[in-house]
FIGU-132617 format. One record per residue: x, y, z of N, C-alpha, C in turn. Coordinates in steps of 0.1 Angstrom, whole numbers, plus 2048, in hexadecimal, padded with zeros to 3 digits. Example, Ala and Ser with C-alpha at 12.3 -4.5 7.8 and 13.67 -1.06 7.14 Angstrom:
8847C784E87B7D384E8847DF84E8807EA8478897F584788180084F
END
This chain:
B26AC49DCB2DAC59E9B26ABD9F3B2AAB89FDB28AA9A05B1EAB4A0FB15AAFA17B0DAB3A26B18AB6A2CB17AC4A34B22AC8A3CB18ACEA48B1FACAA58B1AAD0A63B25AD9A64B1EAE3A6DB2DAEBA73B31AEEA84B38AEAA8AB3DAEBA98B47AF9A9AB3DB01AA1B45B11AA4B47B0FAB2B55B0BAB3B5BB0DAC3B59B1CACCB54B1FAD6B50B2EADAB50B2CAE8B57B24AF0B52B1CAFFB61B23B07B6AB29B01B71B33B07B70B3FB0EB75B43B18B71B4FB21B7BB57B1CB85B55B14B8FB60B11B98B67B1AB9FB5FB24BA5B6AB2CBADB71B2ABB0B73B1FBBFB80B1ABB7B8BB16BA9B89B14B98B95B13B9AB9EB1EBA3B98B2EB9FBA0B3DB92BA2B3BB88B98B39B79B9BB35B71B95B41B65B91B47B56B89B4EB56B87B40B54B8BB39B4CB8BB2DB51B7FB21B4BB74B20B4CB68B17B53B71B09B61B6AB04B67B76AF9B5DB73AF0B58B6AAEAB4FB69ADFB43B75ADFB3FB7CAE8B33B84AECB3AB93AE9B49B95AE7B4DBA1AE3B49BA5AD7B45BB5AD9B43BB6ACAB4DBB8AC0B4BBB3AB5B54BBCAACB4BBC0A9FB4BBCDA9CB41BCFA91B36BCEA92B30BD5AA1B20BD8AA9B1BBCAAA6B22BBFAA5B1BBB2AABB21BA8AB4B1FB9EAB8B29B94AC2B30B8EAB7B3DB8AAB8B46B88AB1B41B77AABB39B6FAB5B39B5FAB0B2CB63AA7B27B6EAA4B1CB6EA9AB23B6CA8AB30B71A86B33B6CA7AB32B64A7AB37B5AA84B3CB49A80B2DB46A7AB28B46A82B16B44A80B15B42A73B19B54A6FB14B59A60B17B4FA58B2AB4FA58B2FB44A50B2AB36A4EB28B33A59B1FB22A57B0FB21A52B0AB2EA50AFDB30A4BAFEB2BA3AB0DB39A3CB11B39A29B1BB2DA22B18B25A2BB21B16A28B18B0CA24B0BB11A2CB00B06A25AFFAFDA31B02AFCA3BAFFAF5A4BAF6AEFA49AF6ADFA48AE6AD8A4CAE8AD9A5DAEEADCA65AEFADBA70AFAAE3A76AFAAECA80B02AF6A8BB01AF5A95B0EAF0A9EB0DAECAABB17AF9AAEB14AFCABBB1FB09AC0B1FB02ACDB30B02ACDB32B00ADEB36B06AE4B2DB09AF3B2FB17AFBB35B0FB06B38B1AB12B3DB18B1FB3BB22B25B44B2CB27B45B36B2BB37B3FB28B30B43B35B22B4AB36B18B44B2AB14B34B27B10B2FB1CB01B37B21AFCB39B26AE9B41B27AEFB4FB23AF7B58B24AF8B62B1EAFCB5FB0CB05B5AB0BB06B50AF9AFCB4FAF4AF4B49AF8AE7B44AF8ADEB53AF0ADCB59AFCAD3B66AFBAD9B74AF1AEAB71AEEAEEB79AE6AE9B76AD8AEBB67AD4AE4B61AC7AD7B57ACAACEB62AC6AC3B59AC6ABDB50AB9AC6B49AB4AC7B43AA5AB9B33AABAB4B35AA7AADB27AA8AB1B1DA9FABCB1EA96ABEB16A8CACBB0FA91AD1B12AA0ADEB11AA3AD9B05AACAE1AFFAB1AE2AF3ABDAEDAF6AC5AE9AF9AD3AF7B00ADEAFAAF2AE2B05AF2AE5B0AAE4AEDB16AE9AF8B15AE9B05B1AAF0B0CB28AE1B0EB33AEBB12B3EAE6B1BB41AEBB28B39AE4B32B3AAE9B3BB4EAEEB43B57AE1B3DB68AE2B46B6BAE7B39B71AF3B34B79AF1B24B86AE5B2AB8AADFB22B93AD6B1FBA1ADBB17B98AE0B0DBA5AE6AFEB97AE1AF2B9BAE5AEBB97AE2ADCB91AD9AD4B97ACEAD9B92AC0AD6B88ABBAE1B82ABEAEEB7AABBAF4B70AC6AF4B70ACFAEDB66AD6AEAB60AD3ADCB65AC9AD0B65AC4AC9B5CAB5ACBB61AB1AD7B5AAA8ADAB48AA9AE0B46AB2AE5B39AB4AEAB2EAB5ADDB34AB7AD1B28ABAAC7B28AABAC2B2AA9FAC5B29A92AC1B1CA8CABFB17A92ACFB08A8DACEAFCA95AC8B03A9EAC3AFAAA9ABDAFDAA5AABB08A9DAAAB07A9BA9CB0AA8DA9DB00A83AA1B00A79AA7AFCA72A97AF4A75A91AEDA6FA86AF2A7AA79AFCA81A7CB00A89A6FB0EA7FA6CB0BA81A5BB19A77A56B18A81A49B24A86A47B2BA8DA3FB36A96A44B38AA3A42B46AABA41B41AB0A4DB4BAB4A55B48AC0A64B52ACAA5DB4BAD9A5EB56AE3A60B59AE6A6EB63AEAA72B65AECA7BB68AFDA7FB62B06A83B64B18A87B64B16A93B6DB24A93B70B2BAA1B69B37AA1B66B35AAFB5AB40AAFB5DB52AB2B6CB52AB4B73B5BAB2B80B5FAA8B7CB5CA9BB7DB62A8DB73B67A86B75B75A85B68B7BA7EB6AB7FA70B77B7DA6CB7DB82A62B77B7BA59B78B6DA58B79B5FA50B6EB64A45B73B65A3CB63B65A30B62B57A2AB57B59A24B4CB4DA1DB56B46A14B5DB51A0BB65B4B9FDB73B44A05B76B44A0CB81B3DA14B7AB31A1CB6DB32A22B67B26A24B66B1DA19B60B23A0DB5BB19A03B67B0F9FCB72B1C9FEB7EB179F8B81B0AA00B83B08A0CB87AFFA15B81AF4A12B75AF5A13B66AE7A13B65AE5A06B6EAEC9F7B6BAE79EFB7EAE19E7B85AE69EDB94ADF9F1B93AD09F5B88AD19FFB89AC0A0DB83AB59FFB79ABD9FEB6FAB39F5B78AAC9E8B7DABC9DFB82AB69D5B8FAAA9D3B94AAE9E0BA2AA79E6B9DA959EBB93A949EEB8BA8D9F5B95A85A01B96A99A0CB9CA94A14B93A90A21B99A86A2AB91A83A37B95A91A3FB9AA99A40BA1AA5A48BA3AB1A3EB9FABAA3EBAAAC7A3ABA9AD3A44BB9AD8A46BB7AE5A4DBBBAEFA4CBB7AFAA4CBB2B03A44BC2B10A4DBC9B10A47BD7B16A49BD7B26A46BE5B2BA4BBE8B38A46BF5B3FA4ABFBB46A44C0CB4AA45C0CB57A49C0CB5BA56C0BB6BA5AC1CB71A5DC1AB7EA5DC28B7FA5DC30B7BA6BC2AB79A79C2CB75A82C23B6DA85C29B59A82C22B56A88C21B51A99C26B58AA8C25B57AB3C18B54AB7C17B48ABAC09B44AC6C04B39ABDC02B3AAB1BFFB30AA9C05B21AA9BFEB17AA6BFDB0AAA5C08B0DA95C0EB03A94C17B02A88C13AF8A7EC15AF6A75C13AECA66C1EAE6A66C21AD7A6CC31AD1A6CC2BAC5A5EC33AC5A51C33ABFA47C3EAB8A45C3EAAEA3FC49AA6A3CC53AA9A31C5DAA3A2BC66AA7A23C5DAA5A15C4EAA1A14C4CAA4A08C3FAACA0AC3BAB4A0FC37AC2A15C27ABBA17C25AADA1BC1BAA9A22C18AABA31C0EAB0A33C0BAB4A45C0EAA6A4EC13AA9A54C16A9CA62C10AA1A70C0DAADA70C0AAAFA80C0AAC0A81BFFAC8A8EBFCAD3A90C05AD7A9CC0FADBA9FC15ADCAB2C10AEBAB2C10AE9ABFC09AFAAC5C13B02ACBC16B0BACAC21B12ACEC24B12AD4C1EB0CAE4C26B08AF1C2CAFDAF2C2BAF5AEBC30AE4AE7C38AE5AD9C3BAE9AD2C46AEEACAC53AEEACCC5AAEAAC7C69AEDAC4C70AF8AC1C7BAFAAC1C7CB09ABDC7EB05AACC7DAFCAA4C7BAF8A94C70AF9A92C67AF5A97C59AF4A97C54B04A97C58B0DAA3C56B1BAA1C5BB21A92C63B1BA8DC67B24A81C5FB22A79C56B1CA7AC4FB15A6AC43B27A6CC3EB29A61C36B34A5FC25B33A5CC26B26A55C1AB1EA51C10B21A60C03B22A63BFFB1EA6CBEFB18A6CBF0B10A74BE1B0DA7ABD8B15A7BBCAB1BA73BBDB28A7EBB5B1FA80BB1B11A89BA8B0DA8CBA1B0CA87BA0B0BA7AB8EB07A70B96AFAA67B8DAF4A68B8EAE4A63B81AE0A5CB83AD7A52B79ACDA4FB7BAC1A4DB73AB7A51B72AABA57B6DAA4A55B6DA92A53B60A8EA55B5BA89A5FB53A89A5EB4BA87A6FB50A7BA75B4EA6CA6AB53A60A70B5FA64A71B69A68A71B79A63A74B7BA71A82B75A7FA7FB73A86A87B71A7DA96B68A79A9AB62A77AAAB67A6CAAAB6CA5EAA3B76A55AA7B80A5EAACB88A64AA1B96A69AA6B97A76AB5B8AA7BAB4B89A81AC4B8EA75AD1B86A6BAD1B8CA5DADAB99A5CADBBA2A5FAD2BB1A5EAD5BB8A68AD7BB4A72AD8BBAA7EAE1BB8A7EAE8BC8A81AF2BCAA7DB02BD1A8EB03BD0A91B0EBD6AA1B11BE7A9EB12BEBA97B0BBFCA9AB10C02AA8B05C01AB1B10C06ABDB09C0AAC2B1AC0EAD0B14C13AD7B1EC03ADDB26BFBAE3B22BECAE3B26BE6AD6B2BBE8ACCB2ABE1AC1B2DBD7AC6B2ABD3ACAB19BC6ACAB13BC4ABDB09BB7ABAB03BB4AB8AF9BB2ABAAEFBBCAB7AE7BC1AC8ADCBB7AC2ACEBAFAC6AC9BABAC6ABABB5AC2AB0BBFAC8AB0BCBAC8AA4BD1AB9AA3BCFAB2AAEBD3AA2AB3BD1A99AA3BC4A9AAA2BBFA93A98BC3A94A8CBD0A9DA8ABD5AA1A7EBDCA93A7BBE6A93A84BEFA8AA88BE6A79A88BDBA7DA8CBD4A6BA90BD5A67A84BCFA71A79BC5A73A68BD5A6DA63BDDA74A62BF0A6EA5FBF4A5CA63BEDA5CA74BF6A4EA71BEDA43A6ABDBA47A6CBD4A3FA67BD6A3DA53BDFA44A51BDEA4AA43BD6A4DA3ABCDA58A40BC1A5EA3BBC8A67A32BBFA72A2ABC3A7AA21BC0A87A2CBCDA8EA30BCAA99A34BCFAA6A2DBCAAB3A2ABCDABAA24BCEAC7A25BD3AD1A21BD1ADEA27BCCAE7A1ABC9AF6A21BC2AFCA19BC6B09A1CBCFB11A16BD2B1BA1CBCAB2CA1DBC8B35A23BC1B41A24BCBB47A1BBC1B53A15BCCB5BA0ABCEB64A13BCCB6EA1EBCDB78A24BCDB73A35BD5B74A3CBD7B70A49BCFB74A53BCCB81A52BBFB89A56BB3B84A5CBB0B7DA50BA0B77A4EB9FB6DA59BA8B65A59BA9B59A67BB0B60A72BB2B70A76BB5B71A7FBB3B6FA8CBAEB6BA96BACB65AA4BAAB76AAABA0B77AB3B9EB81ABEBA3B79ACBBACB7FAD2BACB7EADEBB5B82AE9BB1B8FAE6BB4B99AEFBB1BA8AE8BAFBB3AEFBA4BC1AF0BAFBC5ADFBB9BBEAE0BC2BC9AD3BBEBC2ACBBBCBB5AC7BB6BAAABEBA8BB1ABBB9FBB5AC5B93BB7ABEB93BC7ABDB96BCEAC0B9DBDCAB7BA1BD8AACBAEBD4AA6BB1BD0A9ABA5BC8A8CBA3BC4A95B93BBDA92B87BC3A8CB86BCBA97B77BD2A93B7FBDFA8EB88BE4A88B8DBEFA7FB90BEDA72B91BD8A6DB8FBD6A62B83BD5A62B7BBD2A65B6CBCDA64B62BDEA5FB64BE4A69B63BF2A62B66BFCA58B75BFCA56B74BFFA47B74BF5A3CB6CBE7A3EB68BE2A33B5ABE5A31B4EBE8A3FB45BEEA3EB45BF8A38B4CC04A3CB4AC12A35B4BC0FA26B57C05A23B58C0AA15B51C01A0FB48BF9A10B3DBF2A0CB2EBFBA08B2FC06A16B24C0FA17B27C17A0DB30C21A0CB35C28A04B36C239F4B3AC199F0B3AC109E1B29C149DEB21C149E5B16C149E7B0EC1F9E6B17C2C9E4B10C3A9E9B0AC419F4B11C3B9FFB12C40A0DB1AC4DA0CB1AC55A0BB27C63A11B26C62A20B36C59A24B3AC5EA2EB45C68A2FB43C74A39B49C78A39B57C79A38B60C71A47B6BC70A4FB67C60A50B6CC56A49B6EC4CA4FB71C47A5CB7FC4BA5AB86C48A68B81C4EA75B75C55A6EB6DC5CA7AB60C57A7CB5EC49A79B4EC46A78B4CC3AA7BB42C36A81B46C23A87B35C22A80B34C1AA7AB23C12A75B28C05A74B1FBFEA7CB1EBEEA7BB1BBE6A70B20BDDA6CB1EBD4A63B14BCEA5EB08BD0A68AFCBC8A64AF4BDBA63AF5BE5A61AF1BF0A5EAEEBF3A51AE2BF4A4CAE2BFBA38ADFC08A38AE2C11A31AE6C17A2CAE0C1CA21AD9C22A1CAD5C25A09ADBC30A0AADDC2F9FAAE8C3D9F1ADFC479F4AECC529F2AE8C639F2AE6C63A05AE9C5DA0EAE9C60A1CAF3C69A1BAF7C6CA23B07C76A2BB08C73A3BB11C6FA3FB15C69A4CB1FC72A4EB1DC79A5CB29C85A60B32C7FA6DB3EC84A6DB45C7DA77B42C77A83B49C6DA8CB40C70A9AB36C68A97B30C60A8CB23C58A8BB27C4BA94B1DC46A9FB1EC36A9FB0CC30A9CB10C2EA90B06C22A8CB07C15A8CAFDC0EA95AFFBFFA9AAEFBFAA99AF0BEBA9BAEABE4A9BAE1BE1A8EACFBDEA8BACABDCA80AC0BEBA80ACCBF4A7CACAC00A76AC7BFEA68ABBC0AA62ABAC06A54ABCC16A51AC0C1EA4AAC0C29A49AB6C2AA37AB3C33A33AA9C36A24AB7C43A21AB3C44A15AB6C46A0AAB1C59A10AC3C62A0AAC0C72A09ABFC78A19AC6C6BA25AC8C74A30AD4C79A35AD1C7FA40AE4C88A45AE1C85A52AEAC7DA54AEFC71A65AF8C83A6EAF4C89A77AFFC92A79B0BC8FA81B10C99A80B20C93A8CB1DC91A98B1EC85A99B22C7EAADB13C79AB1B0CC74AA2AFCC6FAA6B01C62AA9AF6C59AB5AFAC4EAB4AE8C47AB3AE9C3CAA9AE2C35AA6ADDC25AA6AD4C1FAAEAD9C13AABAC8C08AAAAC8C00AA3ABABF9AA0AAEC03A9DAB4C0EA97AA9C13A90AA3C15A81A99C18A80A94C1BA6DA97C2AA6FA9FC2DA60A9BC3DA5FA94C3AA4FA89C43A49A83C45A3EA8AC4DA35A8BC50A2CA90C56A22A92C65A27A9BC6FA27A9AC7EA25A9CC7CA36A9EC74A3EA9DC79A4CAABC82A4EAAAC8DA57AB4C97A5DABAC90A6BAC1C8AA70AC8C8AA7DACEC95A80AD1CA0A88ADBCA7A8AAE3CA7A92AEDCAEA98AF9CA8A9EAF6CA1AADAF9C99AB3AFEC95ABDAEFC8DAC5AE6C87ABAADBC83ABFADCC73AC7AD3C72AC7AD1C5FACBAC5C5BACBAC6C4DAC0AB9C47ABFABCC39AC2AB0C35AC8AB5C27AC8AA5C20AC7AA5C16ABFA9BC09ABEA90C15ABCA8EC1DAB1A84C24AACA81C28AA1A75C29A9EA77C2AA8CA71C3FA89A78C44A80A77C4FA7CA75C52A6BA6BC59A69A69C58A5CA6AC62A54A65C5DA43A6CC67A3CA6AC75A40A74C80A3EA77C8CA3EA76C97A4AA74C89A59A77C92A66A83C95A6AA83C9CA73A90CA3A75A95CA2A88A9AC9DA88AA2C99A96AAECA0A9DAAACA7AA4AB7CAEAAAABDCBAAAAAC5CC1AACAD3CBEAB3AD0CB7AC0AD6CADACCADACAAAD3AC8CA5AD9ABEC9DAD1AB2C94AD6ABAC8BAD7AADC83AE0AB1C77AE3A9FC70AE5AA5C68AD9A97C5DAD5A97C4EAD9A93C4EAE4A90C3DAE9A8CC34AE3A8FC2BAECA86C1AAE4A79C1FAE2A6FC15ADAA62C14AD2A5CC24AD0A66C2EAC9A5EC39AC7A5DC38AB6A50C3FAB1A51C42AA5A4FC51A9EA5AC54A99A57C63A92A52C62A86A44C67A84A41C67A78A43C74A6FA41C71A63A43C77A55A42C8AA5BA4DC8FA56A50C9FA54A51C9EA64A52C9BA71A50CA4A80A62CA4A82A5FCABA87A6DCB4A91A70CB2A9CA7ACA8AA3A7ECADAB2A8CCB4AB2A8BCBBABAA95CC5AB9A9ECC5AC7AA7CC9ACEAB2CCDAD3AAACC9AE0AB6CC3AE9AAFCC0AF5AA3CBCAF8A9CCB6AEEA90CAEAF2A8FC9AAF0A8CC96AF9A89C83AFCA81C84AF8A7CC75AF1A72C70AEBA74C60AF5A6BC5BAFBA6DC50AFEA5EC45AF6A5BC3CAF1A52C30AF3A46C3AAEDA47C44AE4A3EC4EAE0A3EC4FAD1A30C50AC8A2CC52ABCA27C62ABEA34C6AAB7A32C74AB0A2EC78AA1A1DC81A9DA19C7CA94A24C87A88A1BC82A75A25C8DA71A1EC98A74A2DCA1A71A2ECADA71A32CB6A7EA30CACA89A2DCB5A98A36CBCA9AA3BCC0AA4A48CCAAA7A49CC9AB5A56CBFABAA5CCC5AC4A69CC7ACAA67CD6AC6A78CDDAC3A80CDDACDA7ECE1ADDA82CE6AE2A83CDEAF2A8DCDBAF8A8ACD6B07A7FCD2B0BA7BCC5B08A72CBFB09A72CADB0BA6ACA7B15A6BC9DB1AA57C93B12A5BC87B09A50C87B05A4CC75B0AA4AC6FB0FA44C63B13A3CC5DB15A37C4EB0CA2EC49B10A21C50B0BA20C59AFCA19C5EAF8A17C5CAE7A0FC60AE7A06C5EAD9A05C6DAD2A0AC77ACCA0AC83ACBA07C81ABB9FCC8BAB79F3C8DAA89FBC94A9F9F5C96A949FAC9DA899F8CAAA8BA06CB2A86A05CC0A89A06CC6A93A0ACBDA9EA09CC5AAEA16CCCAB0A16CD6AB8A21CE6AB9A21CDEACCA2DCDAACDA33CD8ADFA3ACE1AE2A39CE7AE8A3FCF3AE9A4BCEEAF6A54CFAAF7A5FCF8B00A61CF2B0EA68CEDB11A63CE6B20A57CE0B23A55CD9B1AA45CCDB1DA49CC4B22A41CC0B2DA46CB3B2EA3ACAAB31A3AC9AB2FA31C94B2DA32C8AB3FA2BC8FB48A2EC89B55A29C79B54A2EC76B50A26C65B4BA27C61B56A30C5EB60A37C52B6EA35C57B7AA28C4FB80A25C56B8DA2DC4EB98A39C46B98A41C42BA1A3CC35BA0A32C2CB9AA2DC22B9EA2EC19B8DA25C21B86A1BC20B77A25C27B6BA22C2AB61A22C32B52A19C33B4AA13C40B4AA06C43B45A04C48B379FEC4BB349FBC4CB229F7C59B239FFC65B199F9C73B129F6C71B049EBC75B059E7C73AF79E0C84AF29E9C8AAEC9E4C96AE09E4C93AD49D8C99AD29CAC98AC79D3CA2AB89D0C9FAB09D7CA7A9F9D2CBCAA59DECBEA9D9E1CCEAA09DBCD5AAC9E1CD2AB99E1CD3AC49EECDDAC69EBCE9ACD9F8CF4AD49F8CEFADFA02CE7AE4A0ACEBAEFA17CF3AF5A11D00AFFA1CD0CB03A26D08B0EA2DD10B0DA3BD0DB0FA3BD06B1DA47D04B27A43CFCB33A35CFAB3BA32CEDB32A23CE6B31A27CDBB3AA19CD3B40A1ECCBB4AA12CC1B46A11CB5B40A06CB0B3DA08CA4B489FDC9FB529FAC97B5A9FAC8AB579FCC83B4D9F8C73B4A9F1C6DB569E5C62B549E3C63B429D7C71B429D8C77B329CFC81B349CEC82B219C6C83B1D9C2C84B0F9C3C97B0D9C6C9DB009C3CACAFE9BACA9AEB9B0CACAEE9A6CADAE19AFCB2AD69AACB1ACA9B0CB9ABE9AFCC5ABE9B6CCBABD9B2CDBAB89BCCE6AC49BACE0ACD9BBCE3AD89C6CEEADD9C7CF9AE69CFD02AEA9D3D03AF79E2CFBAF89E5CFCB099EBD06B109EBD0EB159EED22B1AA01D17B20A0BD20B1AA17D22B26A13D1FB32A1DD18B36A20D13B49A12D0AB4BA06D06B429FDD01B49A00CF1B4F9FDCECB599FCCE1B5B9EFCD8B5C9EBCCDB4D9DFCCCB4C9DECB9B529D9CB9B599D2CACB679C8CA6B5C9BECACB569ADCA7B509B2CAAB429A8C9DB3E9A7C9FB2C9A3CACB279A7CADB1B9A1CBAB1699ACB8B0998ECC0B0B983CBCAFE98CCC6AF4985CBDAEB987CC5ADA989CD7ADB993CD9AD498FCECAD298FCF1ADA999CEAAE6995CF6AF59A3CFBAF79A4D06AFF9AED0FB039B0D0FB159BBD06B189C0D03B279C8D0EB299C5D10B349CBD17B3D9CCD16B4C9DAD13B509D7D0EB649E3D1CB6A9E1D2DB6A9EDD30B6A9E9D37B779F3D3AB809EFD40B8C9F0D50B8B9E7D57B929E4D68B8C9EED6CB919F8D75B87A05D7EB89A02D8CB8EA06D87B98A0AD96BA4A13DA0BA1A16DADB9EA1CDB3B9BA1EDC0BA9A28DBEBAFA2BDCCBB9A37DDBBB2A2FDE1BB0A3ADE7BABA44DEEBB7A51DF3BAFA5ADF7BBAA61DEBBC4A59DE3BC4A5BDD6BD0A6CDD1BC8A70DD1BBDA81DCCBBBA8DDD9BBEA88DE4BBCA8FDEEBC3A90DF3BCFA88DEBBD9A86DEDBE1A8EDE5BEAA8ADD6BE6A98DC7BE8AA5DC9BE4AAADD2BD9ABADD3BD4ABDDE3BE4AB7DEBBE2ABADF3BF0ABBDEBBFBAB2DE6BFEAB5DDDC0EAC3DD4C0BAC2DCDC01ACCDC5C01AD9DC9BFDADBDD9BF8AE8DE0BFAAE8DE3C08
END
């Protein structure tokens, strides 16, 4: 197969999105939608990837941080073909095939790429465009062929005929090309259209009168080249994409529960013998191990779980790693950079923020833990909380392996508690604590008796 670059058009703002937001940067399938195209030109074999942005290009930018990519901004979009034009100087010294992607098709798989770029080649056409027959085709660019079913020209549905509308055949904007007859034939597109754009499809027609070999290649499933652009498009969208996930995970030995009740992202793995309960959103580069239970309404995202881990219902973790056979939840919530090590327990109403909890520890119960270093074996008892933020700073707790701390505890950051160590209920501890010692800060309880019978009389 010939050197192939690839040109992912992505310089649209999308206004049928009602978005700020560049459509390319929507997610579908907990990633930005122009990250397929990417994929696809990775798995094409790309000596070279040019993506041309516009719309919010430093946000584009920082959504893909591909160093293998080359951005080429358009600053005016034009239409198609002048966004076409800006990757010239970027493929100034490339001579072979251009594919051409849209950076809003996520559907498009590899074996429909290859099919295409190995159609052009075998055909040895100067053009092929990569077609498809949906059952409505409205908005689409049309396939107008001659009386011996050779391509003559792409019209776009506002410049169309009402004959031209009937044809079914259509245009999804992925092309392959060669480069020399490509960036000549950009020169001769002039915007006479009803947009006064610079349409891409032009050169169908140039490749015709020059009498090049142009060719087409059709999609087996209309789907796959479907276009996002607008909030129902990427609904429709990210609802195939997801139950091709699930049932990829599941082929696999995922037990999900309720499908239609579970969203996990596409770049999420998964090992057999898990169980995923309704109400799951798993996203991002989650890795889950092998023999865990995800509970109902947990949401999860850029984290490791180890083998045997417990989530239970209605937790959240995010950008933290948890390991084999701890147990999380009902209704915790585990921050960026924490790590739960092997067998510990957080339990119900307790935060973990930027904190290494060691194995085995325990903390079950309403509890706030931050910016701390906590040992093997340690008992946190209910309402701890870790005062790490004195309005200014973030300070470091650090308890020492099988350490008691009693119930609404108040530790001062920064403040070290020795191994061994015993912290009394309600104490609030300011100073380190040496090894093996027993804290206590409690104020002496007064007892009056009589004194509440005394208050309910007066106050009848």
């Amino acid at each position: 197969m010939n050197k192939t670059a690839v040109i992912i058009l992505a310089a649209g703002k999308g206004t049928r999105m009602k978005s700020e937001k560049a459509k390319v940067l929507h997610e579908v399938g907990g990633r930005p939608m122009l990250s397929y195209a990417i994929e696809r030109a990775k798995e094409a074999g790309a000596a070279k990837t040019v993506v041309i942005i516009g719309h919010q290009a430093e946000k584009v930018r920082e959504a893909i941080p591909d160093k293998g990519i080359v951005f080429v901004e358009q600053s005016v979009q034009l239409g198609t073909g002048h966004a076409v034009m800006q990757a010239e100087k970027a493929l100034k010294r490339f001579k072979g095939d251009v594919l051409i992607l849209s950076g809003d098709v996520p559907l498009i798989t590899a074996d429909t790429i290859k099919g295409l770029m190995s159609s052009h080649s075998k055909g040895k056409a100067t053009l092929t465009v990569l077609t498809a027959e949906p059952d409505d085709p409205y908005g689409y660019g049309r396939i107008i062929t001659d009386n011996k079913g050779r391509i003559k020209k792409i019209v776009e549905e506002k410049d169309a005929t009402s004959k031209e509308r009937s044809v079914r055949e259509i245009n999804t904007g992925i092309y392959c090309v060669g480069s020399e007859f490509l960036f000549k034939a950009l020169k001769k597109v002039e915007p006479k259209n009803v947009q006064k754009e610079y349409y891409l499809t032009d050169i169908v027609g140039i490749a015709v009168n020059e009498k090049k070999t142009v060719s087409t290649f059709k999609a087996r499933e209309f789907r796959e080249v479907m276009g996002i652009n607008s909030r129902i498009d990427l609904a429709e969208v990210e609802c195939i994409i997801r139950t091709k996930t699930l049932g990829h995970l599941m082929a696999n030995g995922v037990t999900i529960i309720d499908p239609s009740n579970t969203y996990i992202s596409s770049s999420v793995r998964i090992d057999p013998d898990t169980v995923v309960y309704p109400g799951a959103f798993i996203s991002g580069d989650t890795v889950i191990g092998t023999g865990c239970s995800i509970g109902p309404g947990s949401i999860i995202s850029d984290t490791i779980l180890g083998n045997d881990v417990k989530i239970n219902a209605y937790s959240v973790i995010e950008k933290s790693e948890v390991k084999e056979g701890a147990v999380i939840g009902p209704v915790a919530h585990i921050r960026p950079q924490t790590v739960i090590e092997k067998g510990a327990h957080i339990g119900n109403f307790v935060e973990v923020k930027k904190s290494t909890i060691g194995a085995g520890s325990k903390a079950n119960h309403l509890t706030y833990i931050g910016d701390a270093t906590i040992g093997k074996g340690v008992n946190i008892g209910a309402g701890t909380i870790t005062c790490n933020y004195d309005g200014f700073s973030k300070y470091q707790t650090v308890i020492e392996d099988n350490v008691f701390v009693g119930s609404d505890t108040q530790l001062i950051a920064p403040v070290r508690i020795g191994k061994g160590s015993l912290i009394g209920a309600g104490t609030t501890v300011t100073e380190d604590v040496p090894e093996d010692s027993l804290v206590l800060s409690r104020v002496k309880q007064i007892t009056k008796k009589g004194a509440a019978k005394r208050y309910l009389k007066r106050k009848a």
